[in-house]
BAFIMI-312663 format. One line per field, with one value per residue (C-alpha): residue number from 1; x, y, z. Coordinates in pm, whole numbers, plus 50000, padded with zeros to 5 digits. Each point is the difference from the previous one (the first is absolute). Layout:
N
num: c(NUM;...)
east: c(X;...)
north: c(Y;...)
up: c(Z;...)
This chain:
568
num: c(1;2;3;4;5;6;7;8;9;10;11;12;13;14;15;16;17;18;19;20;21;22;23;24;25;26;27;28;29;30;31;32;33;34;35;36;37;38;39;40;41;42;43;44;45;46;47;48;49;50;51;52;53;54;55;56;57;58;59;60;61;62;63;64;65;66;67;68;69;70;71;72;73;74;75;76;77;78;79;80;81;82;83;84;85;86;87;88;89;90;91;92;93;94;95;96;97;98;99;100;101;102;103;104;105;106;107;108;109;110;111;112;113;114;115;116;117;118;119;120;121;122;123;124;125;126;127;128;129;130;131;132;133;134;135;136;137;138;139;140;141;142;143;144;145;146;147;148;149;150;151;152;153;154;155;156;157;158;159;160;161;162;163;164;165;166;167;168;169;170;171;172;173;174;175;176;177;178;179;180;181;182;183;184;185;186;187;188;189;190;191;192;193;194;195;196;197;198;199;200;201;202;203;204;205;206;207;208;209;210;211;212;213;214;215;216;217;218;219;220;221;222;223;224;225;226;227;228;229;230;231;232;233;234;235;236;237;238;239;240;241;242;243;244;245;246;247;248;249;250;251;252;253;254;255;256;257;258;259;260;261;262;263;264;265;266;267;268;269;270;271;272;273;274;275;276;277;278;279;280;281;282;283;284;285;286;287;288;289;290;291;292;293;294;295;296;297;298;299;300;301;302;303;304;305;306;307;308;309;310;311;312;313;314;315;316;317;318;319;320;321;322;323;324;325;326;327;328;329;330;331;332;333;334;335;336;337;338;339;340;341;342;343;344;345;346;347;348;349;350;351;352;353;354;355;356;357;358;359;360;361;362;363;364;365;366;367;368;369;370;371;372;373;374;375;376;377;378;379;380;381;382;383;384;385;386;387;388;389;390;391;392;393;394;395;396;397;398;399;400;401;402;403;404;405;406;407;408;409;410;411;412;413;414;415;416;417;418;419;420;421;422;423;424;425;426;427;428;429;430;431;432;433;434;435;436;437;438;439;440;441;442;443;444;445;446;447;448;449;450;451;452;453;454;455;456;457;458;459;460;461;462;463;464;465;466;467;468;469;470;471;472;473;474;475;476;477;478;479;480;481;482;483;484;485;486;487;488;489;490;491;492;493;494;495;496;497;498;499;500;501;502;503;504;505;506;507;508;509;510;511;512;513;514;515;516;517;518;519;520;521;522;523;524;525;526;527;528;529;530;531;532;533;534;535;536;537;538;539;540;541;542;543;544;545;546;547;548;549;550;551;552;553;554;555;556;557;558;559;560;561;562;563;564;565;566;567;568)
east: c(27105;49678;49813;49684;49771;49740;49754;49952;49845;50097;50195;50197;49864;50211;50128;49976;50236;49656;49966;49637;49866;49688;49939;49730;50249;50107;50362;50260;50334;50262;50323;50104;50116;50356;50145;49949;50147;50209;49982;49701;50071;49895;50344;49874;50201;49821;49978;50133;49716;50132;49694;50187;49616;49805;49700;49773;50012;49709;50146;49793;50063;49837;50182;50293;50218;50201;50332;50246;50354;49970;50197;49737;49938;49701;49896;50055;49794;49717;49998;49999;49649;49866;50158;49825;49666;50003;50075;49717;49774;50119;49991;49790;50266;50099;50341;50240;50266;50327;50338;50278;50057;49697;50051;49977;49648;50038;49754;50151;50064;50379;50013;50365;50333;49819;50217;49768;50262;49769;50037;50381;49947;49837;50221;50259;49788;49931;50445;50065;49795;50064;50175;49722;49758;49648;50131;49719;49906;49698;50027;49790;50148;49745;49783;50240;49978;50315;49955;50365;50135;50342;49836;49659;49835;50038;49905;49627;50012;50029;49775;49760;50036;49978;49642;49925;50146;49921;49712;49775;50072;49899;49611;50033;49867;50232;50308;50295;50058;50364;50194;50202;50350;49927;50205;49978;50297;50078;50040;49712;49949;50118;49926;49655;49796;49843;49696;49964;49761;50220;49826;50269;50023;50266;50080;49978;50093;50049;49998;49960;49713;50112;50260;50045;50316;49856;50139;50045;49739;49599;49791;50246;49867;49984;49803;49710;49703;50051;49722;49964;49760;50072;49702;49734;49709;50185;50063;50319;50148;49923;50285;50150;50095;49892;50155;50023;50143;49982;50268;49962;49942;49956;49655;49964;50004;50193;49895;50202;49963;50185;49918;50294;49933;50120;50347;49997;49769;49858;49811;49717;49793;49960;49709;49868;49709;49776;49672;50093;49936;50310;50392;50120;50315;50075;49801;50076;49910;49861;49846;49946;49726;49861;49630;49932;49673;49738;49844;49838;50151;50341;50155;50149;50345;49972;50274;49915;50238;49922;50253;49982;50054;50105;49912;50005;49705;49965;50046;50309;49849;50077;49794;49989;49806;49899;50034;49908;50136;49945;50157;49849;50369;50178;50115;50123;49760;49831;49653;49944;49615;49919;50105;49821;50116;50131;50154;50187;50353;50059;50272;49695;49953;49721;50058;49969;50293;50132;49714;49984;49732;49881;49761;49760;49889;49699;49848;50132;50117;50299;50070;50238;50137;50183;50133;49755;50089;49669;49765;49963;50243;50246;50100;50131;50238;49772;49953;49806;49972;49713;49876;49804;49825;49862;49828;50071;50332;49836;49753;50143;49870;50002;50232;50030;50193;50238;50192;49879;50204;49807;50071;50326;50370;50075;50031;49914;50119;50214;49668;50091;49792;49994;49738;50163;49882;49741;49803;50136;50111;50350;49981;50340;50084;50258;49867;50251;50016;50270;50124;50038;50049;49774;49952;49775;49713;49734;49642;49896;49642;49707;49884;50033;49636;50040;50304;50085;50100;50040;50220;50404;50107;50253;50396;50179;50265;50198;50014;50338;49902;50110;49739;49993;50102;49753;49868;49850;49889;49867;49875;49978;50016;49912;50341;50003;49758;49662;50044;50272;50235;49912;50321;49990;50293;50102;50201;50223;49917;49876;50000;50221;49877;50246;50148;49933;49774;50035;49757;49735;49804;49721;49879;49663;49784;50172;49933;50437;50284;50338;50266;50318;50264;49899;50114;49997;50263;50019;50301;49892;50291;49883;49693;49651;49764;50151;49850;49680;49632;50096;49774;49933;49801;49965;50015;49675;50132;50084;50384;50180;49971;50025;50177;50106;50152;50336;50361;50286;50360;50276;50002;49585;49867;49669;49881;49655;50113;49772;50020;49882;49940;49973;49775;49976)
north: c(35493;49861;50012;49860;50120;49903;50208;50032;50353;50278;50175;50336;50328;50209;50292;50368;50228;50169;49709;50112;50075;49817;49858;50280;50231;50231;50089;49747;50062;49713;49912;49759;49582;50010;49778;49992;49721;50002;49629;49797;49709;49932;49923;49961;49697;49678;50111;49787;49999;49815;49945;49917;49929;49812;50033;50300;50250;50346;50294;50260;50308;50219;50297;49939;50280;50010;50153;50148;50185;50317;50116;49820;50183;50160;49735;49741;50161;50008;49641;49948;50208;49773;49687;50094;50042;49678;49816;50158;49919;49654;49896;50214;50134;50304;50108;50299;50136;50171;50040;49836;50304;49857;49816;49644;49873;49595;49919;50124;49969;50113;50153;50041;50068;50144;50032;49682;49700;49756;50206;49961;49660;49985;50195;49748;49700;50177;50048;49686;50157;50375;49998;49878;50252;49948;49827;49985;49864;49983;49890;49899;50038;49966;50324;50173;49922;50152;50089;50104;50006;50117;50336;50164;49894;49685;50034;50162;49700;49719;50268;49851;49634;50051;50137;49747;49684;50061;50269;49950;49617;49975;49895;50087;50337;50287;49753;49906;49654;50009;49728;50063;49992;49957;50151;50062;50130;50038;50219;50205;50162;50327;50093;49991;50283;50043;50293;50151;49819;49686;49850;49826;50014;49786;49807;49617;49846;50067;49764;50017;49864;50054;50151;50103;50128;50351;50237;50395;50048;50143;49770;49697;49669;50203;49836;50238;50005;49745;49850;49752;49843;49809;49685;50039;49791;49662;49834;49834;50191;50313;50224;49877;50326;50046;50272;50076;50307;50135;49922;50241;49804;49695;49831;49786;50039;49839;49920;49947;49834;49985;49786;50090;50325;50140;49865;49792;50009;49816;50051;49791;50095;50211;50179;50014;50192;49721;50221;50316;50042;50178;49921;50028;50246;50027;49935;50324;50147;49728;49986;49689;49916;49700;49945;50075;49805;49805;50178;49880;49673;50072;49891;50208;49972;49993;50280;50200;50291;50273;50121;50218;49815;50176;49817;50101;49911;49847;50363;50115;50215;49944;50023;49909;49786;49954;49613;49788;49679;49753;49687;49745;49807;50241;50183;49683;50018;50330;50063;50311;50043;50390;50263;50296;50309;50077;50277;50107;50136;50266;50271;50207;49766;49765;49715;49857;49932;49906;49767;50013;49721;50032;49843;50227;49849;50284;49915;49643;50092;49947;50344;50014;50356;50122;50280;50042;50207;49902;50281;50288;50291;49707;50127;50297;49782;50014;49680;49895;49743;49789;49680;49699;49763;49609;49790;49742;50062;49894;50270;50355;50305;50348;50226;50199;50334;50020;50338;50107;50253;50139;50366;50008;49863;49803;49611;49774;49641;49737;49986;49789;49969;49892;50027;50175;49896;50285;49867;50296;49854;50145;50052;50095;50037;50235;50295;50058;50343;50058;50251;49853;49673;49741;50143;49722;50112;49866;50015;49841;49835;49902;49775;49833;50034;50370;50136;50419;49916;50397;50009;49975;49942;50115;50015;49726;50275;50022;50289;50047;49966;49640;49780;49698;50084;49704;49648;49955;49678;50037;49788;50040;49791;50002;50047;50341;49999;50212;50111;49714;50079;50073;49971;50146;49936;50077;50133;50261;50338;50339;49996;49700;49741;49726;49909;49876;50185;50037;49810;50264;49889;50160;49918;50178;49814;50201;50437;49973;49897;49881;49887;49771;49844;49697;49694;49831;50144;49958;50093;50111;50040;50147;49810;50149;49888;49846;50049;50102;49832;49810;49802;49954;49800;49906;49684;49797;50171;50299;49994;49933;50246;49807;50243;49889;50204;50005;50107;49992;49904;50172;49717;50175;49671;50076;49786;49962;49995;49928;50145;49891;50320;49898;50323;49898)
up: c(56611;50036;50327;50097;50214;50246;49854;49640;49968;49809;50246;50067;49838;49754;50163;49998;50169;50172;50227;50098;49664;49886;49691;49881;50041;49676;50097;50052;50057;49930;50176;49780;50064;50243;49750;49620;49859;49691;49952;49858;50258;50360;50159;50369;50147;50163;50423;50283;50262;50344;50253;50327;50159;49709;50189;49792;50315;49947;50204;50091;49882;50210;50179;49768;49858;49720;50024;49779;49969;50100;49712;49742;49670;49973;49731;50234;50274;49713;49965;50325;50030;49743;50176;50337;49798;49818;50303;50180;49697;49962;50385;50178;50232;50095;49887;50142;49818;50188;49914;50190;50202;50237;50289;50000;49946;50049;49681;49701;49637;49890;49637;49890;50244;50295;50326;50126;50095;49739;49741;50100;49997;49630;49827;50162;49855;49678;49932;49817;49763;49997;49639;49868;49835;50163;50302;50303;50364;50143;50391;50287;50326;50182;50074;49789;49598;49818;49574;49885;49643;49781;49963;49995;49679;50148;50360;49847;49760;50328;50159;49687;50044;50381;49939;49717;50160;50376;50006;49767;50017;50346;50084;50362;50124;50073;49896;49810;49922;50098;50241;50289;49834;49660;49728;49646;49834;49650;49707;49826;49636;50016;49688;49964;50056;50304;50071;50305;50118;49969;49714;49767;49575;49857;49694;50164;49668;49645;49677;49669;49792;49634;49846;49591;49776;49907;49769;50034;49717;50245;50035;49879;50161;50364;50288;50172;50139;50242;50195;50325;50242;50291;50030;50279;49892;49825;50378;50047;49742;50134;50026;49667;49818;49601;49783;49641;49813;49637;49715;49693;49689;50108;49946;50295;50422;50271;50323;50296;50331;50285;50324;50202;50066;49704;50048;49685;49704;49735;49652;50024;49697;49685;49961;49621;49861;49803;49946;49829;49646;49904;50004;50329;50008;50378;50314;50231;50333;50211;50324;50146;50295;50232;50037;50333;50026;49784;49664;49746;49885;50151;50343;50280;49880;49659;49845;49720;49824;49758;49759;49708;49715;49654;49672;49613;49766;49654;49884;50205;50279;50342;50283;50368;50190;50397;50001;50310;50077;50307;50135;50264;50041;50163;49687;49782;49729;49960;49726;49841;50016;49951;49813;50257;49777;49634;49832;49699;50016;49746;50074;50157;50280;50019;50197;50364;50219;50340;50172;50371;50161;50351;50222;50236;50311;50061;49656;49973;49653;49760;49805;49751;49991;49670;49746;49711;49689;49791;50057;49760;50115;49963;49658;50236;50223;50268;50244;50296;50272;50014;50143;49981;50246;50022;50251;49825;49805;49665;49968;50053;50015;49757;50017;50298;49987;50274;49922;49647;49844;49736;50075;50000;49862;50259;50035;50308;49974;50197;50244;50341;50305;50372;50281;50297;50386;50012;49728;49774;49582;49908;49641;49916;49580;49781;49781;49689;49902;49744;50217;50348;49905;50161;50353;50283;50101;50262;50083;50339;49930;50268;49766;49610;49955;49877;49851;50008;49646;49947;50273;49933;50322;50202;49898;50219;50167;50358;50154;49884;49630;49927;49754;49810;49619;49817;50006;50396;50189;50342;50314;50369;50306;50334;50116;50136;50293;49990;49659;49862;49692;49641;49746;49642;49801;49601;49799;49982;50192;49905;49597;50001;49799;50005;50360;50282;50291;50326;50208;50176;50304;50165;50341;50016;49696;49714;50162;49959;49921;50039;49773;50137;49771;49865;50163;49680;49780;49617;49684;49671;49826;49739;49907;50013;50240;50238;50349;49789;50112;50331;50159;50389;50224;50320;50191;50164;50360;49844;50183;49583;49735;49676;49746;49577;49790;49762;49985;49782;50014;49774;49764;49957;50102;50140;50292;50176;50352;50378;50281;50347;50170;50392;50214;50325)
């Protein structure tokens, strides 16, 4: 279901089970979503809303109580704290809380079968619909305003759209914007997963981009490293939604659009290396970006991508290259106009891989953030991160170490980064070490004007010892109050490298963690990489997480599939 809402803001904070816990604080304790969903679809039913008195009526909501069974779970009774806070936040108002065993008080809100006669009369209302899973009333009669459902999960999940749709709708001090009489009755998603603090994650659709016959053979024509944008500087075709993804051996790049929401997609364009010297063999690891304002001689809006592109010279030795590539149509026709980085590729590791670009609003700067394998202790299997920057995104700068790993074995690389509402960079990356795998670290960053490049970071770990196994992507929205949400997700967990992650949130700028069950679930059957290198970003309004990556059917037909992740 789709709802709209008065007020497009990023809304309802993630949740901890603490309710009182700030967003510097170091130990958070999870309760976990009410309802998990095993499904990849949104299945909430259209709602019936009746409005006896069509006239927009504000009631006050001052010296109201909310009521509730006096036999209500002590998870209900925890909503209900966070209930009577929002709606003292939202309006103004102040807000008691009592079970049904008090007397009578004349203004009151009714939350589930209390021993009130209008909660009586809802649950009478609400019976044409009882088998239905997700079935719900919300009632005005008069001073008193009934919320009843099938069972709890959905009676906190009305308690939700009560707050959304009434409270924080309303523009009117201290009130609801709620008619005398009016109904709304319906059925809601119950299985998304909701957060204590009644913010919402589910799957709102799913489609496929591409699909491939693969065979069981690594590597085998398998789609990864997936990448996608959604447009916020092209004007009336911003939201359209542009992804790409990485087929082994193949020498040129699709890109996709979709301007439906990601319901339907199509290939648009091929993207074709023109200025290297060498013979292309494959066009890997891209990362694809929108100019966010003026430089040089390119337009806000113009969209560039970086891939790592492996070619073969005259004399048979391969070598990668950081290639750049823009397009001012939208992605149609795309020009490859700079080769930033090159490297041999000898069994002893000397190349550059896995581009990331990003814009940074502080320095008003595009850095392009990537693996490099060209230095001298290369010959040892040693790797670093580095970077380079542009004003003008022709000229760019030297090499900048980000995390150089000259002292030791280990090897940063699959860099991605996101500013977090604090002002803090979250540089989040994997470290392979033969024997742990390729472990995600993090370093949180006051600024890209000075890297700890001797620093390796900090392991990305809950406090119950869950962590992402290999290739991360990051980004973090508002959503989530004071301190809004950051996501990681990747592949794998613990030493796993193949699989798909869990998704981990954290709620206080990156000091912890938590790690939920993906919403979007994937099959490998037997092929490698699948679920490996996903990419996410979020909407303009921050309410959508965009998230790409691939699955598999038992036929090992690999598929690059969307998903519309709703947090709200």
């Amino acid at each position: 279901m789709k709802i709209n809402f008065k007020v497009i803001s990023v809304i309802i904070i993630f949740s901890m089970l603490l309710l009182n816990i700030g967003c510097g604080k170091k130990n958070m304790e999870y309760g976990g979503p009410i309802g998990e969903s095993e499904t990849t679809e949104n299945q909430t039913e259209p709602v019936e809303s009746e409005k006896i008195n069509t006239e927009p009526y504000f009631i006050n909501l001052d010296g109201y109580t909310v009521i509730y069974p006096k036999n209500a779970t002590d998870k209900l009774i925890g909503y209900l704290e966070k209930f009577c806070e929002l709606l003292e936040d939202y309006t103004g108002a102040k807000i008691d809380l009592a079970s049904d065993a008090k007397s009578e008080q004349g203004k009151e809100i009714l939350l589930g079968n209390t021993s009130r006669k209008e909660s009586g009369d809802a649950k009478d209302e609400l019976s044409k619909h009882e088998k239905q899973e997700g079935a719900y009333i919300i009632r005005n009669y008069g001073e008193k305003i009934a919320i009843a459902g099938r069972n709890e999960k959905v009676i906190i999940r009305a308690m939700k759209r009560f707050l959304m749709n009434y409270a924080k709708a309303s523009e009117t001090e201290k009130s609801v914007l709620f008619s005398h009489g009016e109904r709304e009755i319906g059925v809601l998603n119950t299985d998304s997963m909701l957060f204590e603090n009644f913010t919402e994650m589910y799957v709102e659709t799913q489609s496929t981009i591409a699909s491939l016959q693969s065979s069981k053979e690594p590597d085998s024509y398998v789609y990864s490293y997936e990448s996608i944008i959604e447009l916020a500087h092209n004007g009336e075709d911003n939201g359209t939604l542009i992804a790409t993804y990485t087929v082994y051996s193949k020498d040129t790049r699709r890109i996709y659009k979709s301007t439906d929401g990601g319901e339907s997609w199509d290939c648009i364009s091929y993207v074709r290396n023109t200025i290297s010297e060498n013979s292309i063999k494959s066009s890997m690891q891209a990362s694809l970006f929108e100019l966010p304002r003026d430089m040089g001689r390119f337009k806000a809006g113009t969209l560039f991508l970086a891939d790592s592109t492996y070619v073969t010279n005259s004399d048979g030795i391969e070598a990668t290259e950081i290639t750049l590539y823009y397009s001012t149509d939208l992605g149609k026709n795309w020009t490859s106009y700079c080769q930033l980085k090159s490297g041999l590729n000898y069994s002893v590791h000397l190349g550059v891989y896995e581009p990331f670009l990003y814009y940074d609003e502080e320095t008003e700067r595009v850095y392009c953030f990537y693996a490099d394998e060209t230095y001298p202790k290369a010959s040892e299997g040693v790797q670093k991160l580095v970077c380079h920057y542009t004003d003008d995104m022709d000229n760019w700068s030297a090499t900048v170490d980000v995390i150089n790993g000259d002292d030791t074995a280990w090897r940063p690389g699959m860099p991605c980064v996101t500013r977090m509402g604090n002002g803090e960079y979250f540089l989040v990356y994997e470290i392979y070490e033969e024997s742990m795998g390729a472990p995600v670290y993090y370093q949180k960053l006051n600024s890209l004007n000075e890297f700890r490049s001797k620093d390796y970071g900090t392991h990305l770990v809950t406090a119950d010892g869950k962590s992402i196994g290999a290739s991360p992507w990051c980004a973090w929205t508002p959503a989530g109050g004071e301190c809004g949400t950051l996501v990681v997700v990747g592949s794998g967990s613990n030493k796993a490298i193949w699989g798909q992650s869990d998704m981990f949130l954290s709620f206080d700028y990156g000091e912890t963690f938590i790690a939920i069950k993906n919403p979007v679930q994937v099959l490998s059957y037997g092929v490698r990489k699948i679920g490996y290198s996903p990419s996410v970003f979020f909407s303009s309004d921050g309410e959508t997480l965009h998230y790409c990556t691939n699955t598999a059917d038992f036929n090992c037909r690999v598929s690059v599939i969307y998903s519309n992740i709703k947090i709200w």
